[in-house]
C-alpha positions as CSV (number, residue, x, y, z in Angstrom):
1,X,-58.0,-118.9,-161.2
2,X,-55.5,-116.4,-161.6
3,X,-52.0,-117.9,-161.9
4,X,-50.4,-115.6,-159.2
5,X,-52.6,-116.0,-156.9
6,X,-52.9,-119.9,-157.2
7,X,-48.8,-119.4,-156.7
8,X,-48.7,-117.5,-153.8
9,X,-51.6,-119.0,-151.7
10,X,-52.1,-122.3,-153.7
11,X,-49.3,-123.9,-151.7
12,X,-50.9,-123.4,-148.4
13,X,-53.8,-126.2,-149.2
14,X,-50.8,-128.7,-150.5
15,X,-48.8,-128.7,-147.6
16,X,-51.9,-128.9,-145.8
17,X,-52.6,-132.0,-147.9
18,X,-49.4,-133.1,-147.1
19,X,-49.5,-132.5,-143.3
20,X,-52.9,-134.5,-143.2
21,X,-50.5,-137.4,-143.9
22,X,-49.4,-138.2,-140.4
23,X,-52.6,-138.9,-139.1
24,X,-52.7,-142.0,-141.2
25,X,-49.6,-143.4,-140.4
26,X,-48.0,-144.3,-137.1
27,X,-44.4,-143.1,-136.7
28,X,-42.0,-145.3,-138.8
29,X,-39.7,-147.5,-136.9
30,X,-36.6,-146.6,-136.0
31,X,-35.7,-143.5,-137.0
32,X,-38.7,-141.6,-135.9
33,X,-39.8,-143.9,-133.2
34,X,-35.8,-142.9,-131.7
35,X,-36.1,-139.7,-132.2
36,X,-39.6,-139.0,-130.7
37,X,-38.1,-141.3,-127.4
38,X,-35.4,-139.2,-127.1
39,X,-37.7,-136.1,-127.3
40,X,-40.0,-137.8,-124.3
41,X,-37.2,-138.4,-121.7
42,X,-35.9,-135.0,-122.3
43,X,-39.4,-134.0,-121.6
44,X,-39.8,-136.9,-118.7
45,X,-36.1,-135.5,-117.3
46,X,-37.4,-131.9,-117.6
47,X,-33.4,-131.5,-118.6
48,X,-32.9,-130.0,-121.6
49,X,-28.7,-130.0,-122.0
50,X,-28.4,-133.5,-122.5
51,X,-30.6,-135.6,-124.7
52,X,-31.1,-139.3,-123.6
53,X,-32.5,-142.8,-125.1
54,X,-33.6,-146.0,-122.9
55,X,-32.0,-144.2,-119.7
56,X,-28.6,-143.4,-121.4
57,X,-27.4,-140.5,-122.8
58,X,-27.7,-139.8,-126.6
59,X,-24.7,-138.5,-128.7
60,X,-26.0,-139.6,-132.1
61,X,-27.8,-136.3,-133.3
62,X,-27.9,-133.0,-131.3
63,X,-30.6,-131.5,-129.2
64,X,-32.3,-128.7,-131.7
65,X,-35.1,-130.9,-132.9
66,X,-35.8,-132.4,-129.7
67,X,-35.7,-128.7,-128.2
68,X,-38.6,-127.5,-131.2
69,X,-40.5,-130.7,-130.1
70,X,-40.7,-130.1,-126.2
71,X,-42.3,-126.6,-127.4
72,X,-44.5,-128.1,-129.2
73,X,-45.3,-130.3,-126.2
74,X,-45.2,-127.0,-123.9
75,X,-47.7,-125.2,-126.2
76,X,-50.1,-128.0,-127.0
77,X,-49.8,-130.5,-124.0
78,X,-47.8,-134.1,-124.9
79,X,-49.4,-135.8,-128.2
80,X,-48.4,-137.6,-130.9
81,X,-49.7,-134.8,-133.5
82,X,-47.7,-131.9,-131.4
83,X,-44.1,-134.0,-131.8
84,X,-44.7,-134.6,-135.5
85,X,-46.6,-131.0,-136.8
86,X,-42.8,-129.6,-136.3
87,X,-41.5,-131.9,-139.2
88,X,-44.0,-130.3,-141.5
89,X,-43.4,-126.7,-139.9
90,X,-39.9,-127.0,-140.6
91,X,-41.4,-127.8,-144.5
92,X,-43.7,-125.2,-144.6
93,X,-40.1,-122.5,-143.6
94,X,-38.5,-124.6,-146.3
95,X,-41.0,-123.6,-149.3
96,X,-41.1,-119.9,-148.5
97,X,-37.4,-119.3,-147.4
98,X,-36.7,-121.0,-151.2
99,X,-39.3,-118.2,-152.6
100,X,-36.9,-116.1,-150.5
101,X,-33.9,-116.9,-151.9
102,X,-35.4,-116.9,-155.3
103,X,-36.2,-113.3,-154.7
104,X,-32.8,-112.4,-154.0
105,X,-30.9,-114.1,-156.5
106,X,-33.6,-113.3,-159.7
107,X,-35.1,-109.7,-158.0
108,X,-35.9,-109.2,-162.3
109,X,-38.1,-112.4,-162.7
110,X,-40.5,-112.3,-159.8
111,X,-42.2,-115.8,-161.8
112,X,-39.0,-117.8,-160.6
113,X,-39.4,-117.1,-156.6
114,X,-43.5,-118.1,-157.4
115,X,-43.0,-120.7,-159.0
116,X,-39.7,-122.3,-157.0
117,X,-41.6,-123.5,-153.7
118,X,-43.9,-125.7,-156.5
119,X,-41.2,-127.1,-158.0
120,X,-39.0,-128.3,-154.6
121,X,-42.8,-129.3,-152.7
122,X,-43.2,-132.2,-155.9
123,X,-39.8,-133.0,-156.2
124,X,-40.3,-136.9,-154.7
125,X,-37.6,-137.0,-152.4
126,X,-38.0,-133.9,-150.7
127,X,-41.7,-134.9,-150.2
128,X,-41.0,-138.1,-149.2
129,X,-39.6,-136.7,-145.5
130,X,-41.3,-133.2,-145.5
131,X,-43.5,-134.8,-142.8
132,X,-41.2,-136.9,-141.2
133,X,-39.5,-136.5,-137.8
134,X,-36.5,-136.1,-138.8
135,X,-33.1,-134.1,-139.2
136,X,-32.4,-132.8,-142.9
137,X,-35.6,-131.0,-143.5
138,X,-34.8,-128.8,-140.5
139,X,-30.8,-128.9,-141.8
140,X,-32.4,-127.7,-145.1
141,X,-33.8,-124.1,-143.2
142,X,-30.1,-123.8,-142.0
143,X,-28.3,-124.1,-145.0
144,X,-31.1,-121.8,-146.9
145,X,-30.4,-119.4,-144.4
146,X,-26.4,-119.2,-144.7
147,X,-27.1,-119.3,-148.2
148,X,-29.2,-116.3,-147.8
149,X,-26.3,-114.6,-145.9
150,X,-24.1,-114.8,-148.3
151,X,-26.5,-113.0,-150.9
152,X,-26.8,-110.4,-148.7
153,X,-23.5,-109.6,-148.0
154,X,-23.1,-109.8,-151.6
155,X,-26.0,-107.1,-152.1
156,X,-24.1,-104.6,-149.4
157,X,-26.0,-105.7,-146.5
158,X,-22.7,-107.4,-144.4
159,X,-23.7,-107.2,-140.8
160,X,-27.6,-108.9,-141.6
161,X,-25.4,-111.2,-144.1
162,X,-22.6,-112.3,-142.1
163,X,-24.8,-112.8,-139.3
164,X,-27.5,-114.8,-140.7
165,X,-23.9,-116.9,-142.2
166,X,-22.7,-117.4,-138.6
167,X,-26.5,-118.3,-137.3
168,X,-27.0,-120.8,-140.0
169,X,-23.9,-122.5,-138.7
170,X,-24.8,-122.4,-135.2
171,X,-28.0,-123.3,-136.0
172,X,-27.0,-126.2,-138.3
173,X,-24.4,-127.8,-136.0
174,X,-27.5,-127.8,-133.3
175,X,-29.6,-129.0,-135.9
176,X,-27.8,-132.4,-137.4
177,X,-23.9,-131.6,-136.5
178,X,-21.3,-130.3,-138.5
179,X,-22.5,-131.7,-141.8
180,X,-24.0,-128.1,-142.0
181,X,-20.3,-127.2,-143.1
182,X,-20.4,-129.2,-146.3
183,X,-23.1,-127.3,-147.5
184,X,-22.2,-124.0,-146.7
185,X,-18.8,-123.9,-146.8
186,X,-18.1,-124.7,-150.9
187,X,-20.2,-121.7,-151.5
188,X,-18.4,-119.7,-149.5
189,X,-15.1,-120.6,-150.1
190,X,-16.2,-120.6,-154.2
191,X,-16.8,-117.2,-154.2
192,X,-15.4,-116.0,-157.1
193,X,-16.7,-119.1,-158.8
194,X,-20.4,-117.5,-158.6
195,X,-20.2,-113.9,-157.9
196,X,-21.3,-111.5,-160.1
197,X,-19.0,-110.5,-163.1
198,X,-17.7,-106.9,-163.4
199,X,-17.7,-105.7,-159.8
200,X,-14.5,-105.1,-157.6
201,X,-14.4,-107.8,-154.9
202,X,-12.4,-107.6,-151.7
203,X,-11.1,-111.1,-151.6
204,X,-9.4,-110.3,-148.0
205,X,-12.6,-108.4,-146.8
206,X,-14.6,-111.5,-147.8
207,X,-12.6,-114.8,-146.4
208,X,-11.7,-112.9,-143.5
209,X,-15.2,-112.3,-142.3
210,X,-16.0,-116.1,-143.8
211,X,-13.4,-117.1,-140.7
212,X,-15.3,-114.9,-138.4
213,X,-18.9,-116.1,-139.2
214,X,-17.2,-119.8,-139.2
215,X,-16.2,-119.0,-135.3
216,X,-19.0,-117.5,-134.9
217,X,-20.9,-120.1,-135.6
218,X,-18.7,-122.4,-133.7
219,X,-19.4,-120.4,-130.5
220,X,-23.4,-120.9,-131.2
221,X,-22.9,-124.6,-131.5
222,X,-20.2,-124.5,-128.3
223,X,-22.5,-122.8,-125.9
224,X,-24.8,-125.4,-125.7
225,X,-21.8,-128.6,-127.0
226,X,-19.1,-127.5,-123.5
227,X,-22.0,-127.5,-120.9
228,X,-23.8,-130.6,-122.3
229,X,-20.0,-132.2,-122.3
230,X,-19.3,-131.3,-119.0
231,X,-22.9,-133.0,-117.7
232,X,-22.6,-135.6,-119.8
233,X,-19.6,-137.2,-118.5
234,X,-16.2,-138.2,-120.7
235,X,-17.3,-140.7,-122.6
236,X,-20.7,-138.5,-124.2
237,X,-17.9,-135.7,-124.5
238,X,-15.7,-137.6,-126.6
239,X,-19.1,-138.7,-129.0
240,X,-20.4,-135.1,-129.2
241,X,-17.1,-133.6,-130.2
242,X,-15.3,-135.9,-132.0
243,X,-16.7,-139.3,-132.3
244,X,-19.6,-138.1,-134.1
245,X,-18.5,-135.6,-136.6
246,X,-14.8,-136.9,-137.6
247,X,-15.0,-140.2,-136.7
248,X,-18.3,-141.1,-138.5
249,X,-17.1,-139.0,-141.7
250,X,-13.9,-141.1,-142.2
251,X,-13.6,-144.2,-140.5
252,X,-17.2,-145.3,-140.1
253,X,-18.9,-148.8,-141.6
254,X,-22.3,-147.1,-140.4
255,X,-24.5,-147.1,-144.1
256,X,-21.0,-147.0,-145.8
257,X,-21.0,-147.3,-149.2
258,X,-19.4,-146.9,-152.8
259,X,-18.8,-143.3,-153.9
260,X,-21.0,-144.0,-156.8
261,X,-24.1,-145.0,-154.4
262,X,-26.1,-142.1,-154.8
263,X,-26.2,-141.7,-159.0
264,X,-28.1,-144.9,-159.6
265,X,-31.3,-143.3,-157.2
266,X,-31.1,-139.6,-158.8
267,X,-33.7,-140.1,-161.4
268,X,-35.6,-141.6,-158.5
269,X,-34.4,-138.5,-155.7
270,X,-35.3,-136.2,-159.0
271,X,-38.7,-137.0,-159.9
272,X,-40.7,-135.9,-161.5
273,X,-38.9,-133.1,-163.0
274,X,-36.2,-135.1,-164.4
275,X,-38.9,-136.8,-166.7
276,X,-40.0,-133.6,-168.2
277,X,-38.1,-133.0,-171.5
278,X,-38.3,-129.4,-171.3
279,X,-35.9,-129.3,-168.3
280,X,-33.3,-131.1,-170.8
281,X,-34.2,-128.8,-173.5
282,X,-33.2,-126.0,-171.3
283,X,-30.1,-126.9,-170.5
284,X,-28.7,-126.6,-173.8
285,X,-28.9,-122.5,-173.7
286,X,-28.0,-122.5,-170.0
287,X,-26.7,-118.9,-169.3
288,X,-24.8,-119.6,-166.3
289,X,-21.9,-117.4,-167.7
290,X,-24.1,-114.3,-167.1
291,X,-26.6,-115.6,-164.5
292,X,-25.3,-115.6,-161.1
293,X,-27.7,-117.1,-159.2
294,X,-27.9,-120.0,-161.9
295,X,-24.1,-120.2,-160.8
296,X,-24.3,-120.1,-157.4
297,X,-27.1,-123.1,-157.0
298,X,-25.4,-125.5,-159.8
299,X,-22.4,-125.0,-157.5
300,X,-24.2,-125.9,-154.4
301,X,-26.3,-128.9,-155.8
302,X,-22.9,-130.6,-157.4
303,X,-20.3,-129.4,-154.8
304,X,-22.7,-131.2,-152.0
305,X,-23.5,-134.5,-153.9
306,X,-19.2,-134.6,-154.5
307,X,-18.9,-134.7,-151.5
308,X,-21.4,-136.9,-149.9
309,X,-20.5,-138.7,-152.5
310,X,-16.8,-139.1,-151.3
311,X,-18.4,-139.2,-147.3
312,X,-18.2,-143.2,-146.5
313,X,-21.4,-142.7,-144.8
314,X,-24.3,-142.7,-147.2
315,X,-28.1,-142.5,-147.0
316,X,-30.9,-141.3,-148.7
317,X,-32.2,-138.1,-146.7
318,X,-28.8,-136.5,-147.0
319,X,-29.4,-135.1,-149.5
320,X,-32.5,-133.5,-148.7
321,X,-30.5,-130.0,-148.1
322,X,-29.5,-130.1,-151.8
323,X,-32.8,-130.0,-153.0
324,X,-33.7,-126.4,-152.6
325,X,-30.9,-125.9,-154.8
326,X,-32.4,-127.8,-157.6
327,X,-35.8,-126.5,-157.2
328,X,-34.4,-123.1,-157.8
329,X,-32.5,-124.1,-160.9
330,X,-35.3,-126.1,-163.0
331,X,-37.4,-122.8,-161.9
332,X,-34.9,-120.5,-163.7
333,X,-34.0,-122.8,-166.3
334,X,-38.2,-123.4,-167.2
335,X,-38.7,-119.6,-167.0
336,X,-35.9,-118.9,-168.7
337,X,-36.7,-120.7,-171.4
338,X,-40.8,-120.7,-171.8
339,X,-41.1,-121.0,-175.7
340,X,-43.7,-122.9,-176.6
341,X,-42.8,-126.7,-177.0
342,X,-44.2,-129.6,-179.0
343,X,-47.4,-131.4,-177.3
344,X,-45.3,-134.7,-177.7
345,X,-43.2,-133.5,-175.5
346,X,-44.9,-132.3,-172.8
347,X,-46.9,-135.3,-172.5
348,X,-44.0,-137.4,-171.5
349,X,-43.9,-136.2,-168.0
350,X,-47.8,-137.1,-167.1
351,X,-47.0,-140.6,-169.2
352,X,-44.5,-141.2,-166.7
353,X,-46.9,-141.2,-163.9
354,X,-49.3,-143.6,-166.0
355,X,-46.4,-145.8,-165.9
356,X,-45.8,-145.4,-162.2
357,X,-49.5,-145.8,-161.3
358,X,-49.6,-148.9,-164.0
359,X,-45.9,-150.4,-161.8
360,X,-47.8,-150.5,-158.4
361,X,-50.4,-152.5,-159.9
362,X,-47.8,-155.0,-161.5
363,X,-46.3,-155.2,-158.3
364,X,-47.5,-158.6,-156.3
365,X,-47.4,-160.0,-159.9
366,X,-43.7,-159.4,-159.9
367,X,-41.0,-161.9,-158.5
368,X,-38.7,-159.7,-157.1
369,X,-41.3,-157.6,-155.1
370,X,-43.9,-160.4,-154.1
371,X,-41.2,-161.9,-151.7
372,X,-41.9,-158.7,-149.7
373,X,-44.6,-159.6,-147.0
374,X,-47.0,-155.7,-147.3
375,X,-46.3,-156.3,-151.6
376,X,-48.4,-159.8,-150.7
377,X,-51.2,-158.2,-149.2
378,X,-51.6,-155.1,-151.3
379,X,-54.8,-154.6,-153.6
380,X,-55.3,-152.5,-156.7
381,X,-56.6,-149.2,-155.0
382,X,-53.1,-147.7,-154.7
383,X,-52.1,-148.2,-158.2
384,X,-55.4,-147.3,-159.6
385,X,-55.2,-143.9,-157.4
386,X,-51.9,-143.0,-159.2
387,X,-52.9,-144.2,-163.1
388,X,-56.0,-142.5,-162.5
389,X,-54.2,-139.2,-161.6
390,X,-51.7,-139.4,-164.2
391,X,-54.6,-139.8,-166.7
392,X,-56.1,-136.8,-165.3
393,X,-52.8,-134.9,-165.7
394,X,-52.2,-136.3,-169.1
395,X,-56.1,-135.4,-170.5
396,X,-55.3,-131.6,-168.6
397,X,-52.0,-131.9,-170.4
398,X,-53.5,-132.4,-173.9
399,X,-56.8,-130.1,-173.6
400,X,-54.2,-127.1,-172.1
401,X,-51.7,-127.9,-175.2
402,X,-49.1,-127.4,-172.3
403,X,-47.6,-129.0,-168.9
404,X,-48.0,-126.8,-166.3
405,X,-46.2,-126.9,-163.0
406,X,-48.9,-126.2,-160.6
407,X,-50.8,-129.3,-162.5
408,X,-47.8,-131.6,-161.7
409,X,-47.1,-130.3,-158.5
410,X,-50.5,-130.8,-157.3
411,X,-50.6,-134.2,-159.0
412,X,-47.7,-135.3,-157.3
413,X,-48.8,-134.1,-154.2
414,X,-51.8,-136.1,-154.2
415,X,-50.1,-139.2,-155.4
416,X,-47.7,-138.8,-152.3
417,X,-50.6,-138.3,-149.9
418,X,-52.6,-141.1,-151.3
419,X,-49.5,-143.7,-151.3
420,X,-49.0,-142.9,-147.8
421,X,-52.3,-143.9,-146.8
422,X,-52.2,-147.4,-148.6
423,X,-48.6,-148.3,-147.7
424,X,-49.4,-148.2,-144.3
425,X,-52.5,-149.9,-144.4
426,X,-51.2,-152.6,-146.6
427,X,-47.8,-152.8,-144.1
428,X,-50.4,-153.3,-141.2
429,X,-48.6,-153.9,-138.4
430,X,-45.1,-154.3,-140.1
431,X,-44.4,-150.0,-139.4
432,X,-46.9,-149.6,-136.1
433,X,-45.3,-150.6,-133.2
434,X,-47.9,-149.5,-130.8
435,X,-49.3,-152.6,-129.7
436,X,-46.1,-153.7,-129.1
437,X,-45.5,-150.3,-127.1
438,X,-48.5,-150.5,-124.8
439,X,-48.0,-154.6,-124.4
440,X,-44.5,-152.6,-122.6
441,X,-46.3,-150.6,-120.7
442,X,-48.4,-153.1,-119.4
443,X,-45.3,-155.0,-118.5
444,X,-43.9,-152.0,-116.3
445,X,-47.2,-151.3,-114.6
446,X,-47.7,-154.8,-113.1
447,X,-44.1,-155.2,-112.7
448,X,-43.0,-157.7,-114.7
449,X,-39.7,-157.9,-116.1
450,X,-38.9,-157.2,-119.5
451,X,-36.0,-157.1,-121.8
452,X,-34.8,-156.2,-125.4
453,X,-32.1,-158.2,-126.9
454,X,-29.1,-157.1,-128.4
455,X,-30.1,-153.6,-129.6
456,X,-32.9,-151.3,-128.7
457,X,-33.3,-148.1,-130.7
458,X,-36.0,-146.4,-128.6
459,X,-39.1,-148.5,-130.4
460,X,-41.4,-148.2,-127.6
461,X,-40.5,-145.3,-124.7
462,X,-42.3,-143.2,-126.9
463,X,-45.4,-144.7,-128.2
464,X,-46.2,-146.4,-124.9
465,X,-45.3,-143.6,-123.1
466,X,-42.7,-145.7,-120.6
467,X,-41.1,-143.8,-117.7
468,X,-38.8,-146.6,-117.0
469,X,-36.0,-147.9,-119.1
470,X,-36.0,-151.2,-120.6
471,X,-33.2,-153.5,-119.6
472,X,-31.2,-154.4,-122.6
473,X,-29.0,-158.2,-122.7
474,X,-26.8,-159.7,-125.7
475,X,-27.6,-162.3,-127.3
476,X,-25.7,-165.0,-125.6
477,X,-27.1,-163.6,-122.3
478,X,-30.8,-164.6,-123.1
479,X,-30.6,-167.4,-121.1
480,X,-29.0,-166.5,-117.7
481,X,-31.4,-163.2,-117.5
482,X,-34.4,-165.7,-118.4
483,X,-32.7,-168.0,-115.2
484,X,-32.5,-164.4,-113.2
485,X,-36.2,-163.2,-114.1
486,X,-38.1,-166.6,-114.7
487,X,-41.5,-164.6,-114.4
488,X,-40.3,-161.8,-117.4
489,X,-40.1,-161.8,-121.2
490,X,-37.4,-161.0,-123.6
491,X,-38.0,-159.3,-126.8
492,X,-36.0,-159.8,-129.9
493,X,-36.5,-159.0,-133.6
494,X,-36.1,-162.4,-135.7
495,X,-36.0,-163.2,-139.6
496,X,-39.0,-165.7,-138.8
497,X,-41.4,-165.7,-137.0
498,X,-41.6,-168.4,-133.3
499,X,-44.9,-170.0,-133.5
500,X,-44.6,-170.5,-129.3
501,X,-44.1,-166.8,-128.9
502,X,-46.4,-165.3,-126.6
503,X,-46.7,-162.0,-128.6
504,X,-45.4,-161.5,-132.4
505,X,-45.6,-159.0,-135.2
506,X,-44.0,-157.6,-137.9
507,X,-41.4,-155.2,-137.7
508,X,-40.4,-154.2,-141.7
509,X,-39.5,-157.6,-142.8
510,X,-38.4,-159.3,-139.9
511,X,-40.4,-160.3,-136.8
512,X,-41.0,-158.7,-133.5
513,X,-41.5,-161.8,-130.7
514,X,-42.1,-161.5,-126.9
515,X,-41.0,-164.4,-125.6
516,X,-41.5,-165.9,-121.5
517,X,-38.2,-166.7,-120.2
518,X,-40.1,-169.8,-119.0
519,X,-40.1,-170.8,-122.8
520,X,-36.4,-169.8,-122.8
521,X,-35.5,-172.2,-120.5
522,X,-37.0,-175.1,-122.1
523,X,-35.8,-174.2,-125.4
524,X,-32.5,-174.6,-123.8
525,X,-33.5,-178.1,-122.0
């Protein structure tokens, strides 16, 4: 096949591949179960200012991605499928808005904006929650386009530029808050760190529109943050614009960790790109002296992981934004540096998958993974998937006498797509909460009382489609609401499971238990 076209059309299929994923797997508990629940009683409410969960408004994450899915749902009808195809939308806008960017910042190597969208659609972590309902993929499309901006104003063209700068602000804020800032705002603030050398620069001319694209920005985010404040009441006010942003960067013990949290998982994040030697090898000549855009994403990849590295609140998908960033320079660096390499060399990289494929075979044989309930149950068809593949890939490896990025990409891919399918069937129960959900339902319908203890994220409004909320108790208040409602059942997530329990399953590694306040009571006698 010819190699351009493969690039340019070639990822269509993949993502394809990749979208095809969600219709083997329920959606994971409790992030996308939440956010899907808050998406329905928007949709239920038919009010689209504030965002609620369980009956109560919902300050956690602002309203874009719950706005995208009630299109979907006023497009398609309500589904399952229409709430989660915008997750992989938003991936699809990430691949070609890199291959955008690539064009802009490398107009003299058209190979680098081909081949970028490859690169970032294989890089593990990115692929991991390209099909997720969640927040940083969509984040990602922001940051590209203030990042895009900037280019342009760079390349003469200030009002699209500054415009596009001030969008992705708006935009972002909507999107996941004002983390947008943290990406954009090193970038432009370093501009003189990556602009290009030997052209008069108007340093006033440049921070002073910077200000006005930042307020700009603010007043996109504004006209929807003042009005949903003023609905909201004082206390949602006081979350949306401040609790959530300053509070939760500073003072927060939500997922706070070390600063050095993140470094240990970034051969992990970086996979499998960080395996291939010939990325190392090009480091050594890197031209970032005379290469602007090599500049310009080495200073967004390492300013953003400082600084969610210094953010007390860490997690995983954070730094999904940054990953465009690398995607764009491995692509320069590989194509910058194409020479012809030893075979040795470029069979490390397809080794490395051997050896992950070989790993998830090991893995109920191992001690510290066989404690894990789905490792218990899991059989040999996931690892032999994955060694099979990275056989193929070394075998393709060795007859081409090169690695070839489409070959890993599409490896990895596949890989991805296969280990969803057996993770979730091995998890069983342990990530699908839908018999749970409709056992809810059921509740409602014949009007029987039902309660969640301590803290419910949202599990089940979704998935079982509940127009009511679902009453939720502390802990020490089990029994007098079991005294109140002696005909209902309480639901609580334990570390074991209660043999008496009218209804149990997994939920992750804990148990999900319905329990009859009649068996309450006795307990308590």
């Amino acid at each position: 096949m010819n190699p351009i076209l493969l690039a340019r059309w070639g990822l269509i299929p993949l993502w394809l591949l990749l979208t095809l994923s969600i219709f083997f797997r329920t959606p994971t508990p409790i992030d996308e179960t939440r956010y899907l629940t808050v998406a329905w009683e928007m949709w239920l409410r038919q009010d689209f200012l504030v965002p609620y969960l369980n009956g109560a408004t919902y300050s956690h994450k602002p309203p874009l991605l719950f706005w995208l899915i009630n299109l979907s749902w006023g497009m398609f009808g309500v589904s399952e499928w229409a709430a989660r195809i915008v997750g992989p939308l938003c991936a699809l806008l990430n691949l070609y808005m890199t291959r955008m960017l690539a064009k802009q910042l490398w107009p003299d190597e058209p190979k680098v904006a081909l081949l970028a969208p490859w690169v970032l659609i294989a890089t593990l972590l990115w692929t991991l929650f390209a099909t997720g309902t969640m927040f940083d993929i969509l984040l990602s499309n922001c940051v590209l386009l203030g990042i895009l901006g900037l280019v342009w104003v760079r390349q003469d063209k200030e009002a699209l530029g500054w415009g596009s700068f001030a969008l992705a602000i708006g935009l972002g804020v909507l999107a996941k808050g004002p983390v947008i800032l943290v990406h954009l705002m090193p970038i432009a603030l370093l501009f003189p760190v990556w602009r290009q050398k030997n052209i008069s620069v108007n340093y006033y001319r440049w921070y002073g529109f910077t200000f006005l694209a930042l307020l700009g920005g603010a007043l996109i985010a504004l006209s929807w943050a003042i009005p949903a404040a003023i609905q909201g009441g004082d206390a949602y006010a006081k979350a949306i614009l401040w609790s959530q942003t300053a509070d939760r960067a500073v003072t927060t013990q939500i997922h706070a960790r070390p600063f050095w949290w993140y470094l240990p998982f970034m051969p992990l994040f970086l996979f499998p790109w960080i395996t291939w030697p010939r990325f190392w090898q090009s480091l050594r000549p890197l031209s970032w002296h005379n290469d602007q855009g090599v500049r310009l994403t080495l200073l967004w990849f390492v300013s953003g992981l400082l600084i969610f590295s210094l953010i007390q609140s860490k997690q995983v998908h954070y730094l999904v934004p940054l990953l465009p960033a690398f995607s764009l320079l491995m692509t320069r660096l590989l194509v910058k540096n194409e020479k012809p390499r030893r075979l040795s060399s470029e069979l490390v990289l397809p080794l490395f998958l051997c050896v992950a494929g070989g790993f998830l075979l090991l893995m109920p044989s191992l001690t510290v993974f066989a404690k894990l309930a789905w490792v218990q149950g899991m059989g040999y068809e996931w690892g032999s998937s994955v060694l099979l593949i990275g056989l193929v890939l070394l075998a393709f490896t060795w007859y081409q006498r090169q690695l070839s990025v489409f070959a890993v990409s599409i490896s990895i891919v596949l890989a991805i797509f296969i280990g969803f399918i057996y993770f979730f069937k091995y998890t069983g129960l342990a990530y699908n909460l839908q018999p749970a959900a409709d056992k809810v339902r059921f509740f409602q319908e014949q009007g029987i009382p039902v309660a969640y203890v301590h803290n419910y994220q949202g599990q089940f409004h979704f998935l079982g489609r509940l127009t009511q909320p679902i009453e939720v108790v502390p802990r020490d208040g089990r029994v007098q609401w079991a005294a109140d409602h002696p005909e209902g059942y309480l639901i609580s997530v334990q570390r074991d499971a209660d043999p008496l329990a009218s209804y149990k399953q997994r939920q992750r590694e804990r148990w999900l238990t319905f329990r009859s306040a009649r068996q309450v009571l006795t307990e308590v006698k």
